[in-house]
Z-matrix of the N, CA and C atoms (Angstrom, degrees):
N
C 1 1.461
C 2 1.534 1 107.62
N 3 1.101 2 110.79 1 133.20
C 4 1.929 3 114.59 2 175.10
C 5 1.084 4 105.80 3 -90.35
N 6 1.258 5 99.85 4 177.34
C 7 2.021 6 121.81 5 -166.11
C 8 1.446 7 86.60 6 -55.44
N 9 1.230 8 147.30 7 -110.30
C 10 1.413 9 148.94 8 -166.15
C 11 1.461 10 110.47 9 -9.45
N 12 1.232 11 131.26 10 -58.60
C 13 1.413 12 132.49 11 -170.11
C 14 1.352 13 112.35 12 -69.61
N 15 1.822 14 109.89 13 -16.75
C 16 1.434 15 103.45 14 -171.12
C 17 1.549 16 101.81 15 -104.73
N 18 1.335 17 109.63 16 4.36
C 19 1.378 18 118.43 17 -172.23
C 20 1.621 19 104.32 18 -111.37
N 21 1.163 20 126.28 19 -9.22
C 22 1.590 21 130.14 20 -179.38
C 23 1.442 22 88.51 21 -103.51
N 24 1.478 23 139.80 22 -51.12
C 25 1.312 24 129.62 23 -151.21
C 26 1.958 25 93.42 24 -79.58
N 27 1.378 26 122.83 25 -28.37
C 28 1.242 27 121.53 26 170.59
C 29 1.378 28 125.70 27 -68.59
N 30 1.663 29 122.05 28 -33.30
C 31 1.440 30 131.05 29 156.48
C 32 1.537 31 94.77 30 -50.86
N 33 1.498 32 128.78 31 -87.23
C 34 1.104 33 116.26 32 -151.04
C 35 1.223 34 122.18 33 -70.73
N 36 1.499 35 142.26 34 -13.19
C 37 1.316 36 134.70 35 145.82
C 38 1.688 37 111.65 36 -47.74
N 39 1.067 38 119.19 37 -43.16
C 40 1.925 39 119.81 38 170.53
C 41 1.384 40 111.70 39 -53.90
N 42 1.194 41 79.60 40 -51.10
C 43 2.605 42 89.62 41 -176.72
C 44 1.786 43 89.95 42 -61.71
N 45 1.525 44 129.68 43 -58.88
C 46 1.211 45 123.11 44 -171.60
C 47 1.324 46 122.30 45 -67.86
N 48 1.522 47 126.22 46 -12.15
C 49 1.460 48 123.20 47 -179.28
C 50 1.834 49 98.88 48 -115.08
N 51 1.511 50 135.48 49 -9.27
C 52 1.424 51 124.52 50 134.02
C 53 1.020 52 126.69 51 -41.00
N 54 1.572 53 116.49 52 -54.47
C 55 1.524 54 112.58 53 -170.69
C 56 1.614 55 126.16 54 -85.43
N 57 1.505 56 97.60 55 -4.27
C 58 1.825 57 91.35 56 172.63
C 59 1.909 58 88.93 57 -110.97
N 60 1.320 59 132.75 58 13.18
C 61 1.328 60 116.29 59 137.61
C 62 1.573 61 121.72 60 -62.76
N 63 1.454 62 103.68 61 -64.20
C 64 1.324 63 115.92 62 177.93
C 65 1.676 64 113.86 63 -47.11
N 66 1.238 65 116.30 64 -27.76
C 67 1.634 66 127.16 65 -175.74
C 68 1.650 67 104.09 66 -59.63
N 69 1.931 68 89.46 67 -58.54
C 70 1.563 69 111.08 68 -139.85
C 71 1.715 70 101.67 69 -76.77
N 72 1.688 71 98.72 70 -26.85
C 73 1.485 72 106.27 71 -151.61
C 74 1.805 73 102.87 72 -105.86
N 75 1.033 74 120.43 73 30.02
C 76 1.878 75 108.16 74 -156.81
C 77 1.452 76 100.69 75 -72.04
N 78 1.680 77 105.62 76 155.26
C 79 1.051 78 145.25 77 -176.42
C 80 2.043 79 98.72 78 -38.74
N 81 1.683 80 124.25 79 127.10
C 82 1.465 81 107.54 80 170.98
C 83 1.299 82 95.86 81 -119.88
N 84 2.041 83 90.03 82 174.25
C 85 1.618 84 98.94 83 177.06
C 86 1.817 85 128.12 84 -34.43
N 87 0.773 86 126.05 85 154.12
C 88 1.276 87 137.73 86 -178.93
C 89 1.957 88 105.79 87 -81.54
N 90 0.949 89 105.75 88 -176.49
C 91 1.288 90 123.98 89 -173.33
C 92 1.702 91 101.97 90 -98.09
N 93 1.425 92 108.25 91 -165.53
C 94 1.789 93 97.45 92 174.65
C 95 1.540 94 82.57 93 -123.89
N 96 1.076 95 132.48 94 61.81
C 97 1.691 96 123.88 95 140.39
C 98 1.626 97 108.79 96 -58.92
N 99 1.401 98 99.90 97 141.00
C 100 1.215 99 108.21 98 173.60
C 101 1.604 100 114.71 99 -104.04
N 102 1.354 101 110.88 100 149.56
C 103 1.991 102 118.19 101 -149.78
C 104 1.976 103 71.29 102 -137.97
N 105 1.166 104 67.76 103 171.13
C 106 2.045 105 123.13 104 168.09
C 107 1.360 106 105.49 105 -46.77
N 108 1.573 107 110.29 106 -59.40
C 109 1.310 108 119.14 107 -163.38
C 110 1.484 109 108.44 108 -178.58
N 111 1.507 110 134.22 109 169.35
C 112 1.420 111 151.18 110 -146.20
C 113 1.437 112 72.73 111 -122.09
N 114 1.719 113 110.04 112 157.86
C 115 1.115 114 150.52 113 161.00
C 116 1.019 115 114.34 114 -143.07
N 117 1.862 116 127.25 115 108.52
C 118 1.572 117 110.09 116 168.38
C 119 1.226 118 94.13 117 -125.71
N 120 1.734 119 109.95 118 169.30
C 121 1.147 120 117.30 119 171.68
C 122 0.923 121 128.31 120 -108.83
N 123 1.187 122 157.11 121 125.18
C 124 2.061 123 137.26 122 -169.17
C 125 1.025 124 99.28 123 -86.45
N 126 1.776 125 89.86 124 158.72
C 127 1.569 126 86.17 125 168.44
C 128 1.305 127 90.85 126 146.32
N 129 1.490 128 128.73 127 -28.57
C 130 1.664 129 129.41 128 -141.80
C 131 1.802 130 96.85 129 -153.53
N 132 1.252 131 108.98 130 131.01
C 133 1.426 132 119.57 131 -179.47
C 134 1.494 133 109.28 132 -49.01
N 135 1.394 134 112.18 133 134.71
C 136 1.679 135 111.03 134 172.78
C 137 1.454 136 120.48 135 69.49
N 138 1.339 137 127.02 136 20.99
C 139 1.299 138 140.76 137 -145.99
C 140 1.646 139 73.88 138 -115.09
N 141 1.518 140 149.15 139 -96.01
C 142 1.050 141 175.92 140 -59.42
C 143 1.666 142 102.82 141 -140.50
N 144 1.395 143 111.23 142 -34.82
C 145 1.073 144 125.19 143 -163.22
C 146 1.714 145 106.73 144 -107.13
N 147 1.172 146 105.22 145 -38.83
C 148 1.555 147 104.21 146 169.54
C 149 1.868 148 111.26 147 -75.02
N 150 1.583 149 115.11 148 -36.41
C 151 1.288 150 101.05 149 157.78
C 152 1.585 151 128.12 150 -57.99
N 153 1.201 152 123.02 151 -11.67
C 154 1.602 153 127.81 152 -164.43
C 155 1.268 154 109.79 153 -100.63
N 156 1.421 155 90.87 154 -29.66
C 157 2.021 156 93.99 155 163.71
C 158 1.292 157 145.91 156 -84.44
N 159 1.537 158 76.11 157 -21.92
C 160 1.991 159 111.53 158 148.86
C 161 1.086 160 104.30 159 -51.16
N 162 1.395 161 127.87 160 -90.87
C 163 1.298 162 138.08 161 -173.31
C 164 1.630 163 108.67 162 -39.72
N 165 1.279 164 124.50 163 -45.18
C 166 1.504 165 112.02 164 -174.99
C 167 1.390 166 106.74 165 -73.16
N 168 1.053 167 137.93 166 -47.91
C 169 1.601 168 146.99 167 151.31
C 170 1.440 169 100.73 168 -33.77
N 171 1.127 170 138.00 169 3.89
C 172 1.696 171 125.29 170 169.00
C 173 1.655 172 118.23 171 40.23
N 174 1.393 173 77.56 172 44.47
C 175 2.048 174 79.75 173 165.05
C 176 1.340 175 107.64 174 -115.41
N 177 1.430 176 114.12 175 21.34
C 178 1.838 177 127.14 176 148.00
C 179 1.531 178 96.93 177 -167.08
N 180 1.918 179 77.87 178 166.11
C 181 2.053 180 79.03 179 -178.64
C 182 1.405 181 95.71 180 -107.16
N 183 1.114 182 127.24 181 -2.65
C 184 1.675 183 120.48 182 168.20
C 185 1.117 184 105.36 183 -130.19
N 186 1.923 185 111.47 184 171.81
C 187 1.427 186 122.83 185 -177.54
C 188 1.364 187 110.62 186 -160.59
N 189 1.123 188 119.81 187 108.75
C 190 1.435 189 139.75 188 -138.57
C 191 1.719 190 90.12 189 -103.77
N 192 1.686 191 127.02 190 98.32
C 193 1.752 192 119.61 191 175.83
C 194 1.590 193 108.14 192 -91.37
N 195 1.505 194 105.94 193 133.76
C 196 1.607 195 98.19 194 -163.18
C 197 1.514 196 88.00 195 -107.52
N 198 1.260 197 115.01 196 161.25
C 199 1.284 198 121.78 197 164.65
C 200 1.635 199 100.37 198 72.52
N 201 1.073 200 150.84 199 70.06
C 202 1.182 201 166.22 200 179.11
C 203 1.735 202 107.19 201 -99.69
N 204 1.370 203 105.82 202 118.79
C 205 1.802 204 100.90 203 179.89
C 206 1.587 205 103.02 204 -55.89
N 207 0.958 206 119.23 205 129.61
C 208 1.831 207 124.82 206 154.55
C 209 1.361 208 107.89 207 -21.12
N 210 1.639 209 110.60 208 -75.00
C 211 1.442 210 102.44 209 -178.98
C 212 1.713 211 142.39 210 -50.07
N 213 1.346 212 99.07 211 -8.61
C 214 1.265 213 113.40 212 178.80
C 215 1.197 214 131.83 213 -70.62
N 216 1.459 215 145.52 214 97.68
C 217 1.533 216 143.34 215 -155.39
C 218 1.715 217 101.65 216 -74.58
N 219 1.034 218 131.77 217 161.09
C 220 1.966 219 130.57 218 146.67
C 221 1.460 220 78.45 219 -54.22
N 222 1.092 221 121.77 220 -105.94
C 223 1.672 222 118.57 221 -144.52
C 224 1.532 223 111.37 222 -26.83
N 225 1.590 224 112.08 223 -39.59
C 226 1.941 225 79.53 224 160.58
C 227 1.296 226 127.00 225 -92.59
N 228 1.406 227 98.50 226 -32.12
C 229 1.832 228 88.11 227 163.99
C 230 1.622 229 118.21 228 -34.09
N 231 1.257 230 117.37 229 -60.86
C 232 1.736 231 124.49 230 173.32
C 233 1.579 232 108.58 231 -46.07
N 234 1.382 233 119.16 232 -51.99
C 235 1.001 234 125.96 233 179.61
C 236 2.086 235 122.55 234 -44.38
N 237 1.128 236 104.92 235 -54.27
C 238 1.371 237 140.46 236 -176.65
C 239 1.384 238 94.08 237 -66.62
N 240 1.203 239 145.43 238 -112.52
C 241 1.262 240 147.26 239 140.51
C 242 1.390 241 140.99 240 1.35
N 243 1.642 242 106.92 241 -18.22
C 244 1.172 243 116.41 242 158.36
C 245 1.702 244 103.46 243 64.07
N 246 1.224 245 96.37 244 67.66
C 247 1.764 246 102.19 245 -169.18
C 248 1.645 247 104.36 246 -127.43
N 249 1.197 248 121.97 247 99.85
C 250 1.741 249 132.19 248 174.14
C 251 1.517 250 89.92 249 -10.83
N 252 1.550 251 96.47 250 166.70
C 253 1.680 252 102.18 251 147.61
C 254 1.392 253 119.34 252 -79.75
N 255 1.088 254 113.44 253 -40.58
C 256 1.662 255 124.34 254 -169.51
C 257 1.409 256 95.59 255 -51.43
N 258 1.526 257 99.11 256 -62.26
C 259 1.791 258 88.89 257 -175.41
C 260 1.383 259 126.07 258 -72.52
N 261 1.153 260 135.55 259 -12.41
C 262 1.523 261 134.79 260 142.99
C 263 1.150 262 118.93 261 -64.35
N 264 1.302 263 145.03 262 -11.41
C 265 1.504 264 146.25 263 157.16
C 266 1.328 265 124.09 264 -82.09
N 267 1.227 266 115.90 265 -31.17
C 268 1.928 267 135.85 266 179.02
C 269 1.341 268 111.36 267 -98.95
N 270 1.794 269 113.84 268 -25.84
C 271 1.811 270 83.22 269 179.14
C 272 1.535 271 95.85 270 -149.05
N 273 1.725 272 121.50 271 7.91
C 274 1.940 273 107.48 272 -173.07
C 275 1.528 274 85.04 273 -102.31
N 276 1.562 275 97.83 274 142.55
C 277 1.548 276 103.31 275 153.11
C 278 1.440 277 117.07 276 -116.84
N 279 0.953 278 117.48 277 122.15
C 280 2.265 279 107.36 278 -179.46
C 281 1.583 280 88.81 279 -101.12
N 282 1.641 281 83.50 280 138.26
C 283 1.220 282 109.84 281 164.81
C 284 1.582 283 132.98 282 -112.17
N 285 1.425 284 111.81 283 93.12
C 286 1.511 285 95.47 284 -165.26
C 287 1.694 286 106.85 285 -102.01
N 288 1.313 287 118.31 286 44.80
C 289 1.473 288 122.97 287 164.75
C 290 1.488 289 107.15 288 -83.79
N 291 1.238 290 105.75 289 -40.28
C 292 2.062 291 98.51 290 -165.25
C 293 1.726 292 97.50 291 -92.36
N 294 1.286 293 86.62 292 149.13
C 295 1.673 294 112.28 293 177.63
C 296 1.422 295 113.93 294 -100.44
N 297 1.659 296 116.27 295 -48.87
C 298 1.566 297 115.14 296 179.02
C 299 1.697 298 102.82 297 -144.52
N 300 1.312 299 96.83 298 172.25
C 301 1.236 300 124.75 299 171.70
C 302 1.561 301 121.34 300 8.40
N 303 1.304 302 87.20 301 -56.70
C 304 1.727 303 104.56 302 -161.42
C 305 1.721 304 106.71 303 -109.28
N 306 1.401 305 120.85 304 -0.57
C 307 1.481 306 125.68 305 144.58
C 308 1.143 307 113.64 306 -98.99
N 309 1.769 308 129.24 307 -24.02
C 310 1.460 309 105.94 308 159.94
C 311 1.594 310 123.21 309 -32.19
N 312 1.504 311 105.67 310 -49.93
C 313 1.380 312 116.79 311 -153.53
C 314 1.139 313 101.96 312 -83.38
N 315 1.321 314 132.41 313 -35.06
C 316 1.675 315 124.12 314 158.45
C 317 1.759 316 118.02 315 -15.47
N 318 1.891 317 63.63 316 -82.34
C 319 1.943 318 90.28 317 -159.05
C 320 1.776 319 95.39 318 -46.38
N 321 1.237 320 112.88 319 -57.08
C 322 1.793 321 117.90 320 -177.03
C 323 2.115 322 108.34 321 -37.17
N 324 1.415 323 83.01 322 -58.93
C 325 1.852 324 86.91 323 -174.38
C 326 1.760 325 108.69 324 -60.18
N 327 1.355 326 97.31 325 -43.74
C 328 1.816 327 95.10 326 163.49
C 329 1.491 328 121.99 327 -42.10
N 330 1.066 329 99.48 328 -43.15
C 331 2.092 330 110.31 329 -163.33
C 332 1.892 331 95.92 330 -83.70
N 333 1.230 332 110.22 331 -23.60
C 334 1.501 333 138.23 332 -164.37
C 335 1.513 334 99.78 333 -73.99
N 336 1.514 335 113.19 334 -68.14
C 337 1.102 336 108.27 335 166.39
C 338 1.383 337 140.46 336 -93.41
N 339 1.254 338 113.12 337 -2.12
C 340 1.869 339 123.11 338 152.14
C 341 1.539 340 114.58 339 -58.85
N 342 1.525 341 114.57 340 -42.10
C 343 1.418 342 121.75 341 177.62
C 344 1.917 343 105.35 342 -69.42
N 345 1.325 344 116.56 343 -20.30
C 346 1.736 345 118.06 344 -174.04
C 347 1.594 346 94.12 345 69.77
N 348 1.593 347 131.93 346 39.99
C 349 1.465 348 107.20 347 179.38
C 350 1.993 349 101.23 348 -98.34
N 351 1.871 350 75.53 349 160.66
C 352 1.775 351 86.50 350 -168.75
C 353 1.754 352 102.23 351 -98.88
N 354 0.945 353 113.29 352 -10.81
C 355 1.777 354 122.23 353 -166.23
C 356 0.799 355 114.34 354 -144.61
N 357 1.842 356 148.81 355 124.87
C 358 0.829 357 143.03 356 -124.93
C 359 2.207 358 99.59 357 -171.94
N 360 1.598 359 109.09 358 93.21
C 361 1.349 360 85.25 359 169.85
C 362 1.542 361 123.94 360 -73.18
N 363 1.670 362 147.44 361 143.31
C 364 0.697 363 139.29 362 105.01
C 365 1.329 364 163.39 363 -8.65
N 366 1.657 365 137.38 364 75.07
C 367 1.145 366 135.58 365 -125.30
C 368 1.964 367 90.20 366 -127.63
N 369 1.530 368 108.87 367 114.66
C 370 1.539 369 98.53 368 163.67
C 371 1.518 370 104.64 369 -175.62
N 372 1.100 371 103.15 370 -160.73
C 373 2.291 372 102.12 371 -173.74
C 374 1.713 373 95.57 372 -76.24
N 375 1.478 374 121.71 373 151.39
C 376 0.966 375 129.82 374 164.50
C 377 1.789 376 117.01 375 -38.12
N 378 1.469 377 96.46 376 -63.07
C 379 1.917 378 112.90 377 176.33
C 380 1.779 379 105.45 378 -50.18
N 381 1.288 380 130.64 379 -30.96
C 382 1.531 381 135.06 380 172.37
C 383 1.353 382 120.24 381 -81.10
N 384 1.659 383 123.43 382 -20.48
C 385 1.224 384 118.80 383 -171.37
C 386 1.259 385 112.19 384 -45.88
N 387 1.729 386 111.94 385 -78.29
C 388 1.455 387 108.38 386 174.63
C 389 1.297 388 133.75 387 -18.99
N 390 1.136 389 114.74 388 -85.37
C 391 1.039 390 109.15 389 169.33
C 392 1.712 391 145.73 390 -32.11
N 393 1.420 392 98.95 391 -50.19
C 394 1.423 393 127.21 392 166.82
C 395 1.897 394 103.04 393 -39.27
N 396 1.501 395 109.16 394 -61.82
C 397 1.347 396 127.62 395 -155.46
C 398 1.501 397 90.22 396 -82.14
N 399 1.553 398 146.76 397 -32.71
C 400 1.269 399 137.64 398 172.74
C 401 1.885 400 105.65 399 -66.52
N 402 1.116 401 120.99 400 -26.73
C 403 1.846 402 117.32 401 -160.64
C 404 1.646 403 81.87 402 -95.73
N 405 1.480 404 121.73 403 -23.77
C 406 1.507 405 105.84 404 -173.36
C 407 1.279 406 113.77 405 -86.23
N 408 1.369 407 123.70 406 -33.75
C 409 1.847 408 137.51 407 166.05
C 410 1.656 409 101.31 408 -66.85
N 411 1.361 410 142.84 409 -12.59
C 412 1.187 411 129.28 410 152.74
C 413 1.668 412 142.45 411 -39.97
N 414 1.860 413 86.95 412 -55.44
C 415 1.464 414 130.37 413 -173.80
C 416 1.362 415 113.52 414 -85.16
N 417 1.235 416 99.67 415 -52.69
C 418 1.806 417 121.85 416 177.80
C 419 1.309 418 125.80 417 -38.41
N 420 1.339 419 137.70 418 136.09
C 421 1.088 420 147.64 419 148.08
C 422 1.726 421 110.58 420 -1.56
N 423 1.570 422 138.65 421 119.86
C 424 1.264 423 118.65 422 172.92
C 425 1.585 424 111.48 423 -45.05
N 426 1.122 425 125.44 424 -66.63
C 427 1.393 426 142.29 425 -171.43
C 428 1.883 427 119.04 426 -69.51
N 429 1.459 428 95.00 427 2.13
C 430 1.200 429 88.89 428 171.55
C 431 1.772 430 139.40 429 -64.69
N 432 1.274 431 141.26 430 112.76
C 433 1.311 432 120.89 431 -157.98
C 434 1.857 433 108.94 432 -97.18
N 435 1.417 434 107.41 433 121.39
C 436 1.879 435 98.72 434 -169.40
C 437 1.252 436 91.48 435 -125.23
N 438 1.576 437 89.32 436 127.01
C 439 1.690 438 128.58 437 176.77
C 440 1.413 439 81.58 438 -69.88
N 441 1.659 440 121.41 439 150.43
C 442 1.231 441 148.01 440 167.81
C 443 1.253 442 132.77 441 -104.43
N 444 1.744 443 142.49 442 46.49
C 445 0.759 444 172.34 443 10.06
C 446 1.526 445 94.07 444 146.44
N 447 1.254 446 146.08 445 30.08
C 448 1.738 447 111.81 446 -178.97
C 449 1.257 448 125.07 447 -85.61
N 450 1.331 449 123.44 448 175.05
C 451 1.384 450 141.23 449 -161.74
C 452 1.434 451 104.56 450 -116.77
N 453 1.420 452 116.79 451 135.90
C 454 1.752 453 101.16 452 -179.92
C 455 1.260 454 92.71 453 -93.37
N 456 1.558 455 106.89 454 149.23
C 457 1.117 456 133.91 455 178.55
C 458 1.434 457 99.20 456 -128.73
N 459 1.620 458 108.21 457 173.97
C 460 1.370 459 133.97 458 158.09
C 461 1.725 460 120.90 459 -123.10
N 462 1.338 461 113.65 460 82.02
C 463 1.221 462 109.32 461 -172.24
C 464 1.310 463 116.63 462 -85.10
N 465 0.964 464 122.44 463 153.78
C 466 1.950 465 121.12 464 166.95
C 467 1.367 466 113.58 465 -65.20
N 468 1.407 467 109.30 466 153.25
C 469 1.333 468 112.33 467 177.96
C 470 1.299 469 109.13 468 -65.32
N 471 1.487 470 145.63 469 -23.72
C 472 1.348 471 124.44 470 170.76
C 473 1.749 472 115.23 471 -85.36
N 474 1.356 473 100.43 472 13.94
C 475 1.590 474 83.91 473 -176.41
C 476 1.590 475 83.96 474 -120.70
N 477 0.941 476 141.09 475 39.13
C 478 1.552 477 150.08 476 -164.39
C 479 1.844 478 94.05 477 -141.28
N 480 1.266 479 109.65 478 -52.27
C 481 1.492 480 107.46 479 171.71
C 482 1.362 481 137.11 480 -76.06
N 483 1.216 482 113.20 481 -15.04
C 484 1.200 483 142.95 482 -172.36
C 485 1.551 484 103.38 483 -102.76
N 486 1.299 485 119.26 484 -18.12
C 487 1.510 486 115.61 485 -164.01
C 488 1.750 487 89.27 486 -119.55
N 489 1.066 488 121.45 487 -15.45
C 490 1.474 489 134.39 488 169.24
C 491 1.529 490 112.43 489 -65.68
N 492 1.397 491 115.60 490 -48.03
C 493 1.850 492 141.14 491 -155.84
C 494 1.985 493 70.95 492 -86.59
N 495 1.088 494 128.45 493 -72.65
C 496 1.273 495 120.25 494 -144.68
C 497 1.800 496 97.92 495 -61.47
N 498 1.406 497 101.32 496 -49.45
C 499 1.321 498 98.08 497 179.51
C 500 1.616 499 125.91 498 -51.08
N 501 1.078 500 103.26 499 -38.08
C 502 1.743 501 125.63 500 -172.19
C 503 1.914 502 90.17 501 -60.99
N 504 1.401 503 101.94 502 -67.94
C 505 1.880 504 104.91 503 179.47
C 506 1.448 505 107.12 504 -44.21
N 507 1.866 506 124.51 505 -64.53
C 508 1.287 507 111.35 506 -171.07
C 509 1.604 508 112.69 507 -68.49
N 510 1.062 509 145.41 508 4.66
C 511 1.729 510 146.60 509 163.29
C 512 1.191 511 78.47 510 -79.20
N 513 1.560 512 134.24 511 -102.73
C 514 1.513 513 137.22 512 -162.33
C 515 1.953 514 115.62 513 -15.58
N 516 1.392 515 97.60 514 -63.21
C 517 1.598 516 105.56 515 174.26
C 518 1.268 517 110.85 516 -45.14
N 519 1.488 518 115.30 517 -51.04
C 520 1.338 519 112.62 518 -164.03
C 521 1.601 520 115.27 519 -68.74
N 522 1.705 521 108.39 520 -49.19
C 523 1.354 522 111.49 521 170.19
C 524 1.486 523 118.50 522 -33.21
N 525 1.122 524 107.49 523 -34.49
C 526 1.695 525 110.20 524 -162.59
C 527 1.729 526 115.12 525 -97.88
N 528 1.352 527 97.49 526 6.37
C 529 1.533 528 114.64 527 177.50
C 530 1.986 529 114.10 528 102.25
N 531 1.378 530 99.62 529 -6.44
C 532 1.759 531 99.57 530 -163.05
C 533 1.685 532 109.07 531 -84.45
Protein backbone atom coordinates (compact mmCIF):
# COMPACT_ATOMS: atom_id res chain seq x y z
CA UNK A 1 0.00 0.00 0.00
CA UNK A 2 1.54 3.64 -0.74
CA UNK A 3 1.61 6.78 1.27
CA UNK A 4 -2.04 7.75 0.08
CA UNK A 5 -3.68 4.39 0.74
CA UNK A 6 -2.09 4.29 4.11
CA UNK A 7 -3.15 7.74 4.75
CA UNK A 8 -6.98 7.40 3.53
CA UNK A 9 -7.36 3.92 5.24
CA UNK A 10 -5.99 5.90 8.56
CA UNK A 11 -8.53 8.96 8.04
CA UNK A 12 -11.24 6.56 7.71
CA UNK A 13 -10.54 4.21 10.55
CA UNK A 14 -10.40 7.85 12.72
CA UNK A 15 -13.87 9.09 10.98
CA UNK A 16 -15.03 5.28 11.93
CA UNK A 17 -13.76 5.04 15.56
CA UNK A 18 -15.11 9.04 16.22
CA UNK A 19 -18.35 8.19 15.24
CA UNK A 20 -19.15 5.05 17.31
CA UNK A 21 -17.50 7.28 20.21
CA UNK A 22 -19.83 9.97 19.47
CA UNK A 23 -22.69 7.09 19.02
CA UNK A 24 -21.67 5.01 22.07
CA UNK A 25 -20.75 7.84 24.50
CA UNK A 26 -23.49 10.93 24.20
CA UNK A 27 -23.61 13.80 26.28
CA UNK A 28 -26.19 12.89 29.84
CA UNK A 29 -28.47 14.77 32.05
CA UNK A 30 -26.72 17.19 34.11
CA UNK A 31 -26.73 17.39 37.78
CA UNK A 32 -29.11 20.08 39.62
CA UNK A 33 -26.36 22.80 39.90
CA UNK A 34 -27.89 25.87 39.91
CA UNK A 35 -26.71 28.60 36.87
CA UNK A 36 -27.72 32.16 35.85
CA UNK A 37 -30.28 30.92 33.64
CA UNK A 38 -31.79 27.84 31.34
CA UNK A 39 -30.96 27.60 27.75
CA UNK A 40 -33.03 25.24 25.65
CA UNK A 41 -33.17 24.57 22.27
CA UNK A 42 -36.38 23.28 20.34
CA UNK A 43 -36.53 21.15 18.13
CA UNK A 44 -36.18 17.66 20.09
CA UNK A 45 -38.75 15.78 22.33
CA UNK A 46 -38.50 16.58 26.14
CA UNK A 47 -35.97 19.27 25.54
CA UNK A 48 -38.57 22.16 26.72
CA UNK A 49 -39.94 20.31 29.43
CA UNK A 50 -36.88 19.14 31.21
CA UNK A 51 -35.74 22.87 31.01
CA UNK A 52 -39.17 23.96 32.73
CA UNK A 53 -38.61 21.70 35.49
CA UNK A 54 -35.36 23.15 35.86
CA UNK A 55 -36.71 26.35 36.13
CA UNK A 56 -39.57 25.32 38.56
CA UNK A 57 -36.98 23.52 40.76
CA UNK A 58 -35.11 26.99 40.92
CA UNK A 59 -31.84 25.96 39.62
CA UNK A 60 -32.24 29.38 37.54
CA UNK A 61 -34.56 32.28 37.73
CA UNK A 62 -34.76 32.58 33.95
CA UNK A 63 -34.92 30.41 30.81
CA UNK A 64 -34.09 31.76 27.68
CA UNK A 65 -36.21 29.16 24.53
CA UNK A 66 -34.23 29.63 21.35
CA UNK A 67 -35.64 28.89 18.17
CA UNK A 68 -39.33 29.33 18.96
CA UNK A 69 -41.82 28.78 15.79
CA UNK A 70 -43.05 32.40 14.79
CA UNK A 71 -46.45 31.17 14.95
CA UNK A 72 -46.40 30.38 18.42
CA UNK A 73 -48.14 32.93 20.95
CA UNK A 74 -46.82 32.85 25.10
CA UNK A 75 -50.43 32.20 25.68
CA UNK A 76 -49.96 28.96 23.86
CA UNK A 77 -46.67 28.35 24.69
CA UNK A 78 -48.11 28.72 28.55
CA UNK A 79 -50.92 26.93 27.45
CA UNK A 80 -49.05 23.71 26.09
CA UNK A 81 -46.66 23.49 28.88
CA UNK A 82 -48.83 24.52 31.38
CA UNK A 83 -46.73 27.57 32.44
CA UNK A 84 -48.51 30.33 35.06
CA UNK A 85 -48.56 33.73 33.70
CA UNK A 86 -46.41 35.09 36.37
CA UNK A 87 -43.88 32.69 35.41
CA UNK A 88 -43.91 33.44 31.73
CA UNK A 89 -43.81 37.15 32.47
CA UNK A 90 -40.89 37.10 35.31
CA UNK A 91 -38.54 34.59 33.97
CA UNK A 92 -39.41 32.82 30.00
CA UNK A 93 -38.05 34.63 27.17
CA UNK A 94 -39.03 33.04 23.48
CA UNK A 95 -36.99 33.67 20.98
CA UNK A 96 -38.30 33.49 17.58
CA UNK A 97 -35.23 35.15 15.67
CA UNK A 98 -33.01 31.89 15.38
CA UNK A 99 -33.84 29.15 12.96
CA UNK A 100 -30.89 26.56 13.71
CA UNK A 101 -28.19 25.52 15.68
CA UNK A 102 -25.80 28.15 15.13
CA UNK A 103 -28.45 31.19 15.54
CA UNK A 104 -29.73 29.50 18.53
CA UNK A 105 -26.40 30.27 19.99
CA UNK A 106 -26.26 33.82 18.83
CA UNK A 107 -29.51 35.04 19.91
CA UNK A 108 -28.83 32.89 23.51
CA UNK A 109 -25.08 34.44 23.92
CA UNK A 110 -26.77 37.89 23.10
CA UNK A 111 -29.48 37.52 25.97
CA UNK A 112 -26.29 35.80 27.82
CA UNK A 113 -24.40 38.69 27.78
CA UNK A 114 -27.04 41.59 28.16
CA UNK A 115 -28.19 39.57 31.29
CA UNK A 116 -23.96 39.69 32.57
CA UNK A 117 -24.67 35.81 33.36
CA UNK A 118 -21.63 33.69 34.58
CA UNK A 119 -23.32 30.03 34.36
CA UNK A 120 -25.41 28.99 32.05
CA UNK A 121 -27.41 25.45 31.90
CA UNK A 122 -27.62 23.98 28.57
CA UNK A 123 -30.85 22.31 27.60
CA UNK A 124 -31.16 19.94 24.25
CA UNK A 125 -31.25 16.01 22.81
CA UNK A 126 -28.32 14.05 23.96
CA UNK A 127 -27.24 13.44 19.86
CA UNK A 128 -27.23 17.72 19.69
CA UNK A 129 -25.28 18.43 22.77
CA UNK A 130 -21.98 18.59 21.16
CA UNK A 131 -22.47 20.33 18.82
CA UNK A 132 -25.03 22.69 20.31
CA UNK A 133 -22.31 23.45 23.24
CA UNK A 134 -19.34 24.09 20.48
CA UNK A 135 -21.69 27.04 18.33
CA UNK A 136 -22.54 28.28 21.99
CA UNK A 137 -18.64 28.58 23.32
CA UNK A 138 -18.07 30.40 19.91
CA UNK A 139 -20.49 33.35 20.64
CA UNK A 140 -20.36 33.13 24.38
CA UNK A 141 -18.92 35.11 26.92
CA UNK A 142 -14.96 33.95 27.25
CA UNK A 143 -15.56 33.08 30.90
CA UNK A 144 -18.78 31.86 30.56
CA UNK A 145 -19.29 28.39 32.45
CA UNK A 146 -22.24 25.99 30.53
CA UNK A 147 -23.73 23.24 32.44
CA UNK A 148 -24.47 20.49 29.77
CA UNK A 149 -27.87 19.49 30.11
CA UNK A 150 -28.89 16.52 27.61
CA UNK A 151 -32.02 14.75 27.09
CA UNK A 152 -31.99 11.02 26.16
CA UNK A 153 -33.11 10.50 23.03
CA UNK A 154 -33.32 7.71 20.46
CA UNK A 155 -32.05 8.95 17.27
CA UNK A 156 -31.74 7.02 13.97
CA UNK A 157 -28.70 6.06 12.63
CA UNK A 158 -28.87 8.65 9.85
CA UNK A 159 -29.61 11.44 12.05
CA UNK A 160 -26.64 10.26 14.34
CA UNK A 161 -24.40 10.44 11.12
CA UNK A 162 -25.39 13.35 9.80
CA UNK A 163 -25.33 15.12 13.18
CA UNK A 164 -21.76 13.53 13.67
CA UNK A 165 -20.43 14.99 9.86
CA UNK A 166 -21.88 18.41 11.04
CA UNK A 167 -20.32 18.16 14.31
CA UNK A 168 -16.93 16.79 13.04
CA UNK A 169 -16.99 20.19 10.35
CA UNK A 170 -18.07 22.68 13.22
CA UNK A 171 -14.91 21.32 15.71
CA UNK A 172 -12.74 21.48 12.40
CA UNK A 173 -14.15 25.17 11.51
CA UNK A 174 -13.73 26.21 14.79
CA UNK A 175 -10.11 24.93 15.31
CA UNK A 176 -9.11 26.92 12.39
CA UNK A 177 -10.66 30.17 13.63
CA UNK A 178 -14.17 29.96 11.40
Amino acid sequence: MNRFGRLAASTLLAYIFGFLWFALFMPQPAGNDRTDAIIVLTGGEGRINRALDMLRQNRAPKLFVAGVDKSVRPGEFAAEYRVSGALMNCCIKLDYKSTDTQSNAGEAAFWIAAGRMKKVRLVTSDWHMRRAAIELHRVAPADLVVIKDAVPARPSFEILVLEYNKTLARAVSSFWGG
